[in-house]
NUPA-755520 format. One line per 5 residues: number of its first residue (from 1); their letters; for each residue x, y, z of N, C-alpha, C. Coordinates in steps of 0.05 Angstrom, whole numbers. Layout:
BEGIN
NUM	A	X Y Z X Y Z X Y Z ~ ...
END
This chain:
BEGIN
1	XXXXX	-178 458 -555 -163 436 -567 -167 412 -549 ~ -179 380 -557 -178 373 -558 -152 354 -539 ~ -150 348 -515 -127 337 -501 -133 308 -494 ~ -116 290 -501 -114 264 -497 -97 258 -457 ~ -118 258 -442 -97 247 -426 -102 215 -416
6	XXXXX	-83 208 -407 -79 172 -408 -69 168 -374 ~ -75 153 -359 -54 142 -344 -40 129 -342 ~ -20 133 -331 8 113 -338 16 88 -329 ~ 13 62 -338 9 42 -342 15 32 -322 ~ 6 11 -308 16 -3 -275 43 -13 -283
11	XXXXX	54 -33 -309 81 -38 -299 98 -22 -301 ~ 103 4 -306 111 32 -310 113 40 -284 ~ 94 41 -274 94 57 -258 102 47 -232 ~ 104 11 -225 113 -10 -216 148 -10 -211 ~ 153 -6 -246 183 -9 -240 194 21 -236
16	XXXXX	181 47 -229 192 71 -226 188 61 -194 ~ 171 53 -187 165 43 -150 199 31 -146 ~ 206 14 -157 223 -5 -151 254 -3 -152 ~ 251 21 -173 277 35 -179 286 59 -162 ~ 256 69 -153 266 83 -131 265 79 -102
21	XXXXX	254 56 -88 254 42 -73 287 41 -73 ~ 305 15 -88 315 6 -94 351 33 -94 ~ 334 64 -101 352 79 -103 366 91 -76 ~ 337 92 -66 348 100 -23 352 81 -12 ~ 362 56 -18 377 31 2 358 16 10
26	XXXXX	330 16 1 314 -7 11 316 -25 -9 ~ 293 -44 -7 284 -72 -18 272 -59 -39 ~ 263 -78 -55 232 -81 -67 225 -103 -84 ~ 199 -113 -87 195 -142 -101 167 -136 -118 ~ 159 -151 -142 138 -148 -140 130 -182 -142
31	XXXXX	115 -176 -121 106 -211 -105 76 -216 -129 ~ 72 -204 -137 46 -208 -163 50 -189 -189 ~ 48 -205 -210 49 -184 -229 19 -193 -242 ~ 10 -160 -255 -20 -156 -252 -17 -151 -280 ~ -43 -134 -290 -51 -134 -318 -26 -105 -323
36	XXXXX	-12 -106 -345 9 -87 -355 -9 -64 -360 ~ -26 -53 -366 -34 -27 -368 -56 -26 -348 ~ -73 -31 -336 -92 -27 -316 -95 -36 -294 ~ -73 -54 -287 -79 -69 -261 -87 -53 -229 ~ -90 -58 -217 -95 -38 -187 -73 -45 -182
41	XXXXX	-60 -32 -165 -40 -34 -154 -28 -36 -122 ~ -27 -57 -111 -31 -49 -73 5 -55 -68 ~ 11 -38 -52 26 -33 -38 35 -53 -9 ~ 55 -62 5 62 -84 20 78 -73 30 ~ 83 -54 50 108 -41 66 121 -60 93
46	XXXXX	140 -70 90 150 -84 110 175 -67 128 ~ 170 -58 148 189 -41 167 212 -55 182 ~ 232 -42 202 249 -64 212 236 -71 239 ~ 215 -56 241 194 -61 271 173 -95 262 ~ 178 -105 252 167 -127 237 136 -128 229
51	XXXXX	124 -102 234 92 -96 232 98 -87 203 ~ 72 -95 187 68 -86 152 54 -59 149 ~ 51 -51 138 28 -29 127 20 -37 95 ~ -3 -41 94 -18 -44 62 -30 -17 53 ~ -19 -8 28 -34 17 10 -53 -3 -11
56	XXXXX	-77 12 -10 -93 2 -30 -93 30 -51 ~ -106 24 -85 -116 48 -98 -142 60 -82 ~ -139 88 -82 -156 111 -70 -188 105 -84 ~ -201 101 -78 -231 107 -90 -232 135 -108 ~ -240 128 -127 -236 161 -144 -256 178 -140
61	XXXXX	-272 176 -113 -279 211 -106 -252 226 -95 ~ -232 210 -81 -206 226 -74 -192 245 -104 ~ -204 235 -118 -194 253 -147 -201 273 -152 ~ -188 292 -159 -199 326 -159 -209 334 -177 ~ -201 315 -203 -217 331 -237 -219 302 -248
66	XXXXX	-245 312 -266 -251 281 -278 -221 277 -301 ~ -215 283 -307 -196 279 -326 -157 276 -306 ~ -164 268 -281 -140 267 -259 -128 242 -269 ~ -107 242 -270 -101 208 -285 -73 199 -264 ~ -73 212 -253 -49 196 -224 -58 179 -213
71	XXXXX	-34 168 -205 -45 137 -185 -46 157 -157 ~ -62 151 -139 -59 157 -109 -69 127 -92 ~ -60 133 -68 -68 103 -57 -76 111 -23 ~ -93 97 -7 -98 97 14 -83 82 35 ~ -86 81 62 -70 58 85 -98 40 83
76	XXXXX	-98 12 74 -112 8 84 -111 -13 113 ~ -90 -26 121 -82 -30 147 -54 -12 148 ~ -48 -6 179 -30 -1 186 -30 -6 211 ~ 7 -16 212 28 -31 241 18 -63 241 ~ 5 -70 223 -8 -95 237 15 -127 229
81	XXXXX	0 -148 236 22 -173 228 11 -177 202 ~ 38 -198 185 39 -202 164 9 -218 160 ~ -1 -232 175 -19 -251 165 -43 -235 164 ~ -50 -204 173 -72 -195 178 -82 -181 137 ~ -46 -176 136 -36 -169 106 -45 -188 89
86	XXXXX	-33 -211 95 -41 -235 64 -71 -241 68 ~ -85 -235 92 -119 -235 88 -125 -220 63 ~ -119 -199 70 -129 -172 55 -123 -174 26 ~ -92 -180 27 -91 -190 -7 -102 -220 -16 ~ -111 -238 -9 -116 -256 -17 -149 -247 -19
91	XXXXX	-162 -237 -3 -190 -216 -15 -184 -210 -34 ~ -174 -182 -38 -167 -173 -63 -163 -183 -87 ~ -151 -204 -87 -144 -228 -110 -170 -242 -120 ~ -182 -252 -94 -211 -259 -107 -224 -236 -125 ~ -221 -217 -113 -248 -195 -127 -232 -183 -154
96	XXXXX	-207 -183 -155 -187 -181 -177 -165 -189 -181 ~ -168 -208 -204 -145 -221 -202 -119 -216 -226 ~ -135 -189 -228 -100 -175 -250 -86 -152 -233 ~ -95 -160 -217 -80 -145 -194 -50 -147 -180 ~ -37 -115 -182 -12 -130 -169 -7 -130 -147
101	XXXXX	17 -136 -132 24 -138 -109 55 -130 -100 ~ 63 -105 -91 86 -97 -90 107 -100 -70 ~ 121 -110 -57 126 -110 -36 153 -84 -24 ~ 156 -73 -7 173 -50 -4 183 -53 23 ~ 217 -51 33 224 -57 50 242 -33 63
106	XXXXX	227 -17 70 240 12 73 222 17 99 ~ 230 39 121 214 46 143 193 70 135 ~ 206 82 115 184 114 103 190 106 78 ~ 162 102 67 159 99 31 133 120 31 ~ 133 138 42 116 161 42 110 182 16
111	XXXXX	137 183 12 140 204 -12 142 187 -34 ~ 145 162 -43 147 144 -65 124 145 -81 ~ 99 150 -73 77 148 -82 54 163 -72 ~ 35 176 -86 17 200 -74 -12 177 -56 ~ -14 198 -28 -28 190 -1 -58 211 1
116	X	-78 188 3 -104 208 2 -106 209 32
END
């Protein structure tokens, strides 16, 4: 039989980020809003240590079956200062610009979202 699978749309999956952010006593913003069904999605962790951590989407060899349709995401800085962060996303923006940008103000957003 025939199975349709889909992944589940960035602002979907954006505002489940935000609602549950939002549910254990942190922050959350989304500082860019990207394309509603396909946008990439990067991650902006702000701690009370004042250092950021940025998640980018995983390269999809981290995917286990061609038909895998979860978001997973990588570190791609971590502890560093804010400005080392808005480099990285203002890259990003050039090379895509339906891209979003999430921001999260919690010390562990570990379990919020799947880590390659």
């Amino acid at each position: 039989m025939y199975q349709l699978c889909m992944r589940l749309k960035s602002h979907i999956f954006v505002s489940s980020l935000l609602r549950n952010a939002f549910g254990r006593g942190g922050y959350a913003a989304v500082l860019r809003k990207g394309a509603e069904d396909a946008g990439a999605i990067f991650i902006r962790q702000r701690g009370r240590s004042g250092y950021e951590t940025l998640y980018a989407p995983a390269p999809q060899n981290f995917f286990d079956e061609e038909g895998d349709t979860s978001r997973r995401f990588e570190v791609r800085l971590r502890g560093v200062e804010a400005e080392a962060v808005e480099r990285a996303l203002s890259s990003e923006i050039r090379f895509d610009a339906d891209c979003w940008i999430v921001e999260l103000e919690l010390d562990d957003c570990s379990d919020l979202f799947d880590l390659v």
